[in-house]
C-alpha positions in Angstrom: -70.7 3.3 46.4 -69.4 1.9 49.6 -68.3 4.7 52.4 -64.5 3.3 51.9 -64.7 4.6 48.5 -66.4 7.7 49.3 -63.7 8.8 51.6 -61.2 8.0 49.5 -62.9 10.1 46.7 -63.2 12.8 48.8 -59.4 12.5 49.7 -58.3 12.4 46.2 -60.9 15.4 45.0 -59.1 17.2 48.2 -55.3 16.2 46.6 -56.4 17.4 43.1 -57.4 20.6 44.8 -54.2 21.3 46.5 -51.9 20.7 43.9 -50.8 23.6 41.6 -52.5 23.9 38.3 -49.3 24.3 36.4 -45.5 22.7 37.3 -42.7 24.9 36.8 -40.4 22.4 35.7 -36.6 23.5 35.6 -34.9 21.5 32.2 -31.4 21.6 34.0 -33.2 19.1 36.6 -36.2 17.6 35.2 -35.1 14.6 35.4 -33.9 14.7 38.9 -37.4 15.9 39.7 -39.2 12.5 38.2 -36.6 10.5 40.0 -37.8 12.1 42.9 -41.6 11.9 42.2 -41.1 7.9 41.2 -39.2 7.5 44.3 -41.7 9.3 46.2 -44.9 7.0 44.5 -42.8 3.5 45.7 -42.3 4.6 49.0 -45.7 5.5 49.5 -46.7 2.1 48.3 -44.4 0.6 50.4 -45.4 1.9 53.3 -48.8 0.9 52.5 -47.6 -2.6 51.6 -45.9 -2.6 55.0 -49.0 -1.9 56.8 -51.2 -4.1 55.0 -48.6 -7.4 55.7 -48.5 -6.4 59.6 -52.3 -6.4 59.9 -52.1 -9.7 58.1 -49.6 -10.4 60.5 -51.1 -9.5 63.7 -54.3 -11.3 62.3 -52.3 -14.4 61.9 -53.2 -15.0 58.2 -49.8 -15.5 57.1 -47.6 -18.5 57.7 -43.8 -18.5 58.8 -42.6 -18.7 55.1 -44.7 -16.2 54.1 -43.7 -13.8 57.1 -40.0 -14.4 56.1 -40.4 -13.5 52.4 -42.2 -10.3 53.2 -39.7 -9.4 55.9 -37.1 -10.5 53.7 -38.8 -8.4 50.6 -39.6 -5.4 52.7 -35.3 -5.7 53.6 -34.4 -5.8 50.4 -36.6 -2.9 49.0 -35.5 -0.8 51.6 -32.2 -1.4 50.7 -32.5 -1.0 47.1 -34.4 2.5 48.1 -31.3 3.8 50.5 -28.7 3.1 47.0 -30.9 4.7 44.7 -31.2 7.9 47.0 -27.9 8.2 47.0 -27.6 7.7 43.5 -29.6 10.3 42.5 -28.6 12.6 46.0 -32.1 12.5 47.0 -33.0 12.2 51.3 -35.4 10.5 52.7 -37.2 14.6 53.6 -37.3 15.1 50.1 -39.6 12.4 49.4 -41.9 13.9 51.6 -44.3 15.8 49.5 -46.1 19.0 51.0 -49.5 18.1 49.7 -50.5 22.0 51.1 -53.3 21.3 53.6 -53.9 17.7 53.5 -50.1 17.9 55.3 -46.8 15.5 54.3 -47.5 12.5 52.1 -45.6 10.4 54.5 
């Protein structure tokens, strides 16, 4: 097993340990609460999309049309993000879970 995958065991052995054995899950807003969680899971992929095209970027492996469909993909996303927030009354905070002491998620 590489050290990349090691590390990222260890993180996810850590995440498992910090969340709580049981949810207390409220039926009057249940399904508020996995709006939340799925909105919670894309923006964290997002961000790591993000991340991934502007090392690409900076490494010059993409060309121009493919730097304006991911800016233009990225936009759109972002968008798309902000209306369902306010759809469902959900900030950009409450996205950020506390993942106790590993810190926020993002």
């Amino acid at each position: 097993m590489s050290d990349e995958a090691l590390v990222l065991r260890d993180e996810i052995d850590e995440l498992v340990r910090a969340l709580p054995r049981r949810i207390d899950a409220d039926p009057e807003r249940v399904d508020v609460g996995l709006a939340r969680l799925v909105l919670t899971l894309i923006e964290f992929l997002r961000q790591v999309l993000e991340h991934q095209a502007v090392r690409r970027l900076d490494a010059g492996g993409l060309s121009e049309e493919e730097q304006e469909r991911l800016g233009l993909a990225f936009l759109r996303l972002r968008d798309r993000m902000a209306e369902l927030r306010t759809t469902l009354g959900v900030t950009e905070q409450d996205l950020n879970l506390d993942l106790g002491p590993l810190g926020k998620l993002l």
